[in-house]
C-alpha positions in Angstrom: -119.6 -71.5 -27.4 -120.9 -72.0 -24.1 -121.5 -75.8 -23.7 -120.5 -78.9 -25.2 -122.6 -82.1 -24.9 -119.9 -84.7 -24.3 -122.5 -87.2 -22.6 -126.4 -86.9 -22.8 -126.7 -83.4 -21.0 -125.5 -80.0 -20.8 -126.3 -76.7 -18.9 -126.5 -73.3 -20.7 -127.3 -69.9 -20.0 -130.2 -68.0 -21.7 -129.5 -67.3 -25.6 -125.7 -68.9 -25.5 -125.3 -71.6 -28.0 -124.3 -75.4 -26.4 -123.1 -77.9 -29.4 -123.0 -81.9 -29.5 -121.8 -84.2 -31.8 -122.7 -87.8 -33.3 -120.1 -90.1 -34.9 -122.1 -92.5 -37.1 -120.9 -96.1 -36.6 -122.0 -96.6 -40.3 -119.4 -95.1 -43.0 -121.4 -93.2 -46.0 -119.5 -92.5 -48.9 -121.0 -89.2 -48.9 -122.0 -88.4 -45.9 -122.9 -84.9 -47.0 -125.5 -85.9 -49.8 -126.4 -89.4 -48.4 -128.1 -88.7 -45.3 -129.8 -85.5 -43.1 -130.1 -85.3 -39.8 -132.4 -83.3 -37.2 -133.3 -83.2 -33.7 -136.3 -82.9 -32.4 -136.3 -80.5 -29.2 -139.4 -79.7 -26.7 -139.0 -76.3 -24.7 -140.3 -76.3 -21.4 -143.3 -74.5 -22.5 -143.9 -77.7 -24.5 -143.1 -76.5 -28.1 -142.0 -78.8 -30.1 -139.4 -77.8 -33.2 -136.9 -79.5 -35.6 -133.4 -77.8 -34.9 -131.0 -79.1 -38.5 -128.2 -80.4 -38.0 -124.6 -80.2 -39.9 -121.9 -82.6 -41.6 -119.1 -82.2 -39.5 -116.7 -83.7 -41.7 -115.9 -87.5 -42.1 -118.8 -89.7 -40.6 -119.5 -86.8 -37.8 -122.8 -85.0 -37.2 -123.2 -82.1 -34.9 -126.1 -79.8 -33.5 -126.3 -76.2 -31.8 -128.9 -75.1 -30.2 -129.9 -71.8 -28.2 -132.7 -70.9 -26.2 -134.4 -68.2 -24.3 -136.4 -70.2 -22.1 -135.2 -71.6 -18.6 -135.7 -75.0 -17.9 -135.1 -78.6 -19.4 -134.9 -79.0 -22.7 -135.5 -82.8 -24.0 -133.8 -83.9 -27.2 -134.3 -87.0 -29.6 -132.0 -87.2 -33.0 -133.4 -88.0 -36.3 -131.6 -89.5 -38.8 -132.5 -90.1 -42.7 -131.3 -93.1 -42.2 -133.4 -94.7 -39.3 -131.6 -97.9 -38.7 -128.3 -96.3 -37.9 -128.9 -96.4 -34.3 -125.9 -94.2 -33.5 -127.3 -91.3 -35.6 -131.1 -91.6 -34.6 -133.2 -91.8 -31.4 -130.5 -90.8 -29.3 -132.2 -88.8 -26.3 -130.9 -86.0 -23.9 -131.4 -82.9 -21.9 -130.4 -79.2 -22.1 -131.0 -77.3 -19.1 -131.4 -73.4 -19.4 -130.6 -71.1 -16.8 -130.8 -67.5 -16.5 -128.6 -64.9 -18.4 -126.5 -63.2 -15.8 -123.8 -61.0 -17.9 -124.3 -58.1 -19.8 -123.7 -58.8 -23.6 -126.8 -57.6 -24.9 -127.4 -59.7 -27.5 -127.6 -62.5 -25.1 -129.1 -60.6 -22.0 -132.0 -59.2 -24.8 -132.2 -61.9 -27.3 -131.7 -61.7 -31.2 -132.9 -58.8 -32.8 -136.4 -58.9 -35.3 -138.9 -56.5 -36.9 -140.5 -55.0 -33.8 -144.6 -55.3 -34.2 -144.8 -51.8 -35.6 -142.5 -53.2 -38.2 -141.1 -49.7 -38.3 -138.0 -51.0 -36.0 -136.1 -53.4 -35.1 -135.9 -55.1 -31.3 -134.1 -57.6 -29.6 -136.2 -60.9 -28.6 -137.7 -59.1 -25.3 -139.1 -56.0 -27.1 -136.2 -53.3 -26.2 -135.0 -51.1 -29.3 -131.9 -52.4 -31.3 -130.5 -50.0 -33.5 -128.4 -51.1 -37.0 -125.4 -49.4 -37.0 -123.6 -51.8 -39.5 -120.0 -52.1 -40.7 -119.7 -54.1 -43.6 -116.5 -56.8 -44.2 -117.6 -59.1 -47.1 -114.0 -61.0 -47.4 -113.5 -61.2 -43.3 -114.2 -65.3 -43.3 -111.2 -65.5 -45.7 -107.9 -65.6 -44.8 -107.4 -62.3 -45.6 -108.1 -60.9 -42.4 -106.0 -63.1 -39.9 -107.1 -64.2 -36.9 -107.2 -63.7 -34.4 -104.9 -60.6 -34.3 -106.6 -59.1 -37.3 -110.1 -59.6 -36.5 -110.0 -59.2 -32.8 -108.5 -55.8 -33.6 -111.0 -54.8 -36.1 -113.8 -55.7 -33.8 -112.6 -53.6 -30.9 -111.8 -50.7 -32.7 -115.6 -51.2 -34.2 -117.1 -51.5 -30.7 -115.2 -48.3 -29.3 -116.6 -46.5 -32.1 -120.4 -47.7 -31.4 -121.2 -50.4 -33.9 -123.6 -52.9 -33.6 -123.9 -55.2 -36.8 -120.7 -56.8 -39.1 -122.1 -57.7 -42.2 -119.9 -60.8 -43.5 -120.5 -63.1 -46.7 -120.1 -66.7 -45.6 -118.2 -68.0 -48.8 -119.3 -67.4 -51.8 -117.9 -63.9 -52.6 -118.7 -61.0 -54.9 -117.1 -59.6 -57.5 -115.2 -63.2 -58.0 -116.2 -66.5 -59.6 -116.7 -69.4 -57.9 -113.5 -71.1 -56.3 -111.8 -68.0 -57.3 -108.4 -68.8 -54.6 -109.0 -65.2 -53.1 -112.2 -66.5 -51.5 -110.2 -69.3 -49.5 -109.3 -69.4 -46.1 -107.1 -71.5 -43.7 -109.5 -74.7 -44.6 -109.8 -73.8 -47.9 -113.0 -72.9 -50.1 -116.2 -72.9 -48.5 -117.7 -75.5 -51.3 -115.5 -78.2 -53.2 -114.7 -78.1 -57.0 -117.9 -78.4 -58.8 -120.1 -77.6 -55.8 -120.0 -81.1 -55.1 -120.4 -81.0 -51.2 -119.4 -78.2 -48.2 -116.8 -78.3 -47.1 -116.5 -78.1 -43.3 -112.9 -77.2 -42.7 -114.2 -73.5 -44.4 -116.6 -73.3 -41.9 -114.4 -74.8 -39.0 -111.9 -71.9 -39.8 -114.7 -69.4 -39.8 -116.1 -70.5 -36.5 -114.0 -68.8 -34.3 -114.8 -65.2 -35.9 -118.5 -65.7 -35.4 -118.5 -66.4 -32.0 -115.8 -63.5 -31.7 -118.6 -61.5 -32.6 -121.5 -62.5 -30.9 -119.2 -62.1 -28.0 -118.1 -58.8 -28.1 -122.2 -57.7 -28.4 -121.7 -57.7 -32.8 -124.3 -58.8 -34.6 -123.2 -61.0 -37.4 -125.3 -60.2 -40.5 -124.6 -63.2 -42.5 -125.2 -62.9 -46.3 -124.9 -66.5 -48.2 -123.9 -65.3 -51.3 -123.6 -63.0 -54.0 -126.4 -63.1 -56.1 -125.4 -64.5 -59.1 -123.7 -67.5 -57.6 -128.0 -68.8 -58.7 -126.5 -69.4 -62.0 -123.2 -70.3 -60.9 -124.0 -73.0 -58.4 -127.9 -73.6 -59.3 -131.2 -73.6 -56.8 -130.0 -77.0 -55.3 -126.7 -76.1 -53.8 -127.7 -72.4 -53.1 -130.5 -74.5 -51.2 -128.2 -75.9 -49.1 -125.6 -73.6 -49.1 -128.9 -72.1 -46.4 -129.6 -75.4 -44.9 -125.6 -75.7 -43.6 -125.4 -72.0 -42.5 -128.7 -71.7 -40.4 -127.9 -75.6 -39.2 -124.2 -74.4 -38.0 -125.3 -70.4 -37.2 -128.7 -70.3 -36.6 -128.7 -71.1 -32.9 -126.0 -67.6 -32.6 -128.0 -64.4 -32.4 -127.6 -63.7 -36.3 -129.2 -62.1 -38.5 -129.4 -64.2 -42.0 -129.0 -62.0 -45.4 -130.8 -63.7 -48.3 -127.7 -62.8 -50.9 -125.7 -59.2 -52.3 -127.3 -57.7 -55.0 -129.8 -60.3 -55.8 -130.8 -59.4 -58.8 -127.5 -58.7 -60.7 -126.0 -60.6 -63.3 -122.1 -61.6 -63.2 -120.3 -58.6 -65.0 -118.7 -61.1 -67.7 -122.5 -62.5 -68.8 -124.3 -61.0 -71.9 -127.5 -60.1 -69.1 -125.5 -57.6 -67.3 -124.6 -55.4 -70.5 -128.2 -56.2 -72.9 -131.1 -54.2 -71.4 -133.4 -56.5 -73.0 -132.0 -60.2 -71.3 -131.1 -58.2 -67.8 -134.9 -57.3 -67.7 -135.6 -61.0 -68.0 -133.0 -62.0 -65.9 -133.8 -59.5 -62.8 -137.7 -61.2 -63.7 -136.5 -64.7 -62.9 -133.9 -63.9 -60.2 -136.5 -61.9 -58.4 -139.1 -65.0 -58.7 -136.2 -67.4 -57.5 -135.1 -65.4 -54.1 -139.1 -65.3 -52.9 -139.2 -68.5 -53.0 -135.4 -69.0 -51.6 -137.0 -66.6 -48.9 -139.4 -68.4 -48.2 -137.4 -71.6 -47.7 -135.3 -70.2 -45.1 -137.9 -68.8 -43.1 -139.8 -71.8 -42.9 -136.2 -73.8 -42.8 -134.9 -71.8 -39.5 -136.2 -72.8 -36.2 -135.1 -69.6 -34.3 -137.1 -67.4 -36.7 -133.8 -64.8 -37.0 -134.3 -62.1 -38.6 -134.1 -62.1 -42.5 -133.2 -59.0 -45.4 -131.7 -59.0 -48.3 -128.6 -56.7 -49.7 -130.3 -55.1 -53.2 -129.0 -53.2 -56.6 -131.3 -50.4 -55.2 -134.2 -51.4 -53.2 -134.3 -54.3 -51.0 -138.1 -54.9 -51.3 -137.8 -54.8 -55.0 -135.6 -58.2 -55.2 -138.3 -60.3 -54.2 -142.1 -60.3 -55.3 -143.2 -59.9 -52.0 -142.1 -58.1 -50.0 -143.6 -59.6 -46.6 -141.4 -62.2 -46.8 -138.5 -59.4 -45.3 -137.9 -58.6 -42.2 -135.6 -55.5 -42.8 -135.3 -53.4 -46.0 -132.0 -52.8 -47.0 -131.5 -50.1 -49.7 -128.3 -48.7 -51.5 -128.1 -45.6 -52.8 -125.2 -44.9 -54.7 -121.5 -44.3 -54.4 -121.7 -40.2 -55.4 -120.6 -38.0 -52.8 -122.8 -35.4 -53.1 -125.0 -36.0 -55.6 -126.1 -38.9 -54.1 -127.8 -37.4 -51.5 -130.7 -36.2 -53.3 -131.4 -40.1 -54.4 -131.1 -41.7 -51.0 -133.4 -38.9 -49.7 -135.7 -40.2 -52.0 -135.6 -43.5 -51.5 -135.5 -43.7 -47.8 -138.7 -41.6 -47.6 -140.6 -44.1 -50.7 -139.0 -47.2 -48.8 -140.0 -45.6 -45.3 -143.9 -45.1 -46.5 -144.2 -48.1 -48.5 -146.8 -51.1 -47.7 -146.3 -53.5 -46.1 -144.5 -51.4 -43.9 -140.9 -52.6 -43.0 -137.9 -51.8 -40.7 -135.3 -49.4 -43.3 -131.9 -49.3 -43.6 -129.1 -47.8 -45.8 -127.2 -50.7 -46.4 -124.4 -49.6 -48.8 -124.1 -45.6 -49.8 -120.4 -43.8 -50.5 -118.4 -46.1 -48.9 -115.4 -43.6 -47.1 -112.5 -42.7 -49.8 -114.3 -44.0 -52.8 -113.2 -42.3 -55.7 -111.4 -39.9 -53.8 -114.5 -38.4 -52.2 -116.9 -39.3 -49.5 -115.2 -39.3 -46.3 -116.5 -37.7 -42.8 -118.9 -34.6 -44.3 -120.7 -37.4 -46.7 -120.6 -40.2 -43.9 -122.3 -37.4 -41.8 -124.9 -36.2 -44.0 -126.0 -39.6 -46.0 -126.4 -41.0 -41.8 -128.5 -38.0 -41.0 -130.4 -37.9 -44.2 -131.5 -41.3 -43.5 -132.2 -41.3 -39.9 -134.3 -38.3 -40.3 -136.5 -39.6 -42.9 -137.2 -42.8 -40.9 -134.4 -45.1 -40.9 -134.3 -47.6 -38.0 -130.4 -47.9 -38.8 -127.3 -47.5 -40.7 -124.8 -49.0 -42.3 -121.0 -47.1 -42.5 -118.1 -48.5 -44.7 -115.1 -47.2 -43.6 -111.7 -47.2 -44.9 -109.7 -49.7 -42.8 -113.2 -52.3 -43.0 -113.4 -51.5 -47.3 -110.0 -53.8 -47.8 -111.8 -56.6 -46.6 -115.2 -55.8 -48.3 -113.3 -55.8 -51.4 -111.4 -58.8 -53.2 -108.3 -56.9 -54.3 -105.3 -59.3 -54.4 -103.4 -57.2 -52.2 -105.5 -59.4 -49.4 -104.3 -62.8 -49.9 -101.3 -62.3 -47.6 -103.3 -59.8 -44.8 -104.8 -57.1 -44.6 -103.4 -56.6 -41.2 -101.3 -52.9 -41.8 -104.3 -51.5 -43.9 -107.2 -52.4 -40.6 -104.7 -50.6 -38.5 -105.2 -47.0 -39.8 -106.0 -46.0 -36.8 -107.7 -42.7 -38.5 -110.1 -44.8 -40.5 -113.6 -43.9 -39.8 -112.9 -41.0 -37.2 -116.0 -39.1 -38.4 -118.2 -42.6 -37.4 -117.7 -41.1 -33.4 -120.1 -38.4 -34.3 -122.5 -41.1 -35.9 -123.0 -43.2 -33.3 -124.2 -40.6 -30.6 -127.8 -41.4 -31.5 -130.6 -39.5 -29.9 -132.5 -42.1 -27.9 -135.8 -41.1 -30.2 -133.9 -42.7 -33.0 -134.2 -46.0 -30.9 -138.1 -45.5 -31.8 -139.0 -46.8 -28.2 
């Protein structure tokens, strides 16, 4: 984090993220559920917008906010509660000046669908390309930081990554408060979904920013998709309003939820054909209109997808409301490859037309099978039949997309296989016509 307002003013450079903070002289007995807060922020160019802000913990407020425009910002807080004069009307500045470095997600901007919508590009039109590593459990405490994750990420930026896919706290294949999905500050909700809880987040701070710092994109997913039953449309509701309040002003990309449209492997829906069919109905209903929530929630318009059963534009009823398509295409070896064929070319010709990806296909050792000949040809299938991107799992990166209990000490010794993933080299030496520029 680049700036922190510690007065009424701060100066930032283009697309870094400056945070400030409000103690509220009036003590809420649930600060979390009794009050919102929001400031409203003009751009030089004169646009207004309403930036969320997040419960910091105790009676403490704070705001981040991130901008690719030079100049003076001007600030005004909002609070719910409009007489608590510490909370609302208080007025600043944020001054913008240009981006001299050379991390490009902040000398580009974030990445979107381009206006083909047969891309992806960063904010000032040049070509980003997806080349994703996925690490579900990395916000836990199962990969330490920072000498687990600051590893991890530099052995993922030698090797030509661009995206880390990471689910901020409510985890698959686990219940809710399930202790494996803790981390130093404990779960990300407490008991009963009652409120966030910030020391989670506080905890998981640091590896965000690690990330947008090092040029990763973090592609952050909220949830698994069945945590709509578990936790119910009010708290997955602002399960988004925290994460794009306390993330949104980072260069992220926002995932919707994992496998939206699957029921928990214990419930009667995920073994009866007849109540799955009526629960993928219903789920797929609920996640348009969560969708469409966050789009019209998030001020910095980041780029928004969703991690499917099969096909990304299948989990929602329509499908405009995605920016990316994310497909996976099974776990197979070889005999997945005629599928994802398939699907990459239906997905790739489809209207609306979309940005495609391969989010999840033969993740490296499963089963036995799938290492460097199958990452090769599933990444070559896909980028020849009009992919924009790629997502790889390898082996050191699959401990910490999985919830095994070997992980609640570290998964420190099992990141450092140093072998892990050797075939990716030959991945990410992408012909420049793949950037689709």
């Amino acid at each position: 984090m680049k700036g922190l307002i510690k007065g009424m003013a701060s100066i930032i450079m283009q697309n870094q993220v400056t945070e400030w903070a409000y103690h509220s002289g009036t003590a809420y007995p649930d600060p979390f559920n009794d009050i919102g807060m929001q400031v409203v922020i003009v751009s030089p160019d004169g646009r207004e917008r309403a930036v969320p802000g997040f419960w910091g913990g105790g009676q403490t407020w704070k705001f981040r906010y991130s901008s690719d425009q030079v100049g003076v910002h001007r600030y005004r807080t909002v609070c719910s509660d409009s007489t608590n004069i510490s909370l609302h009307g208080q007025e600043g500045t944020i001054e913008v000046t240009a981006y001299t470095g050379d991390n490009p997600l902040y000398l580009h901007g974030s990445p979107r669908a381009a206006a083909s919508r047969s891309y992806l590009a960063h904010g000032d039109g040049k070509p980003f390309f997806w080349l994703g590593d996925t690490w579900w459990m990395s916000l836990t405490d199962r990969l330490k930081w920072p000498e687990d994750f600051k590893w991890l990420a530099q052995d993922r930026i030698e090797k030509g990554f661009t995206v880390i896919q990471v689910v901020a706290g409510l985890y698959p294949d686990m219940g809710p408060f399930d202790p494996r999905g803790s981390n130093e500050g404990g779960q990300a909700w407490e008991e009963g979904f009652a409120r966030i809880n910030p020391a989670f987040f506080d905890a998981a701070d640091p590896k965000i920013e690690w990330m947008v710092e090092s040029g990763l994109l973090p592609c952050i997913v909220a949830c698994w998709g069945y945590y709509f039953d578990f936790a119910g449309r009010d708290v997955i509701q602002k399960q988004w309003e925290y994460l794009i309040a306390r993330y949104g002003a980072y260069p992220v990309a926002w995932c919707l939820c994992g496998e939206a449209d699957m029921p928990y492997y214990q419930w009667d829906a995920f073994k009866n054909p007849d109540q799955k069919q009526l629960y993928v109905e219903r789920l797929r209903k609920e996640w348009t209109a969560m969708a469409a929530y966050v789009k019209d929630t998030d001020p910095f318009g980041r780029l928004l997808t969703i991690h499917p059963t099969q096909y990304g534009h299948n989990m929602v009823e329509d499908a405009a409301v995605l920016d990316l398509d994310m497909l996976q295409t099974g776990h197979g070896a070889y005999i997945s490859l005629e599928p994802t064929v398939r699907m990459i070319q239906e997905s790739v010709a489809r209207e609306p037309r979309t940005p495609v990806i391969n989010s999840e296909v033969c993740y490296e050792g499963i089963g036995g099978t799938s290492y460097q000949d199958i990452q090769r040809f599933t990444f070559w299938t896909c980028m020849l039949g009009g992919a924009c991107g790629h997502v790889v799992v390898l082996r050191a990166a699959a401990a910490v997309a999985e919830c095994g209990d070997r992980g609640r000490t570290s998964d420190g010794e099992a990141i450092r296989g140093r072998h892990s993933g050797a075939g990716s080299r030959h991945l990410c030496a992408v012909p420049a016509r793949f950037q689709r520029c």
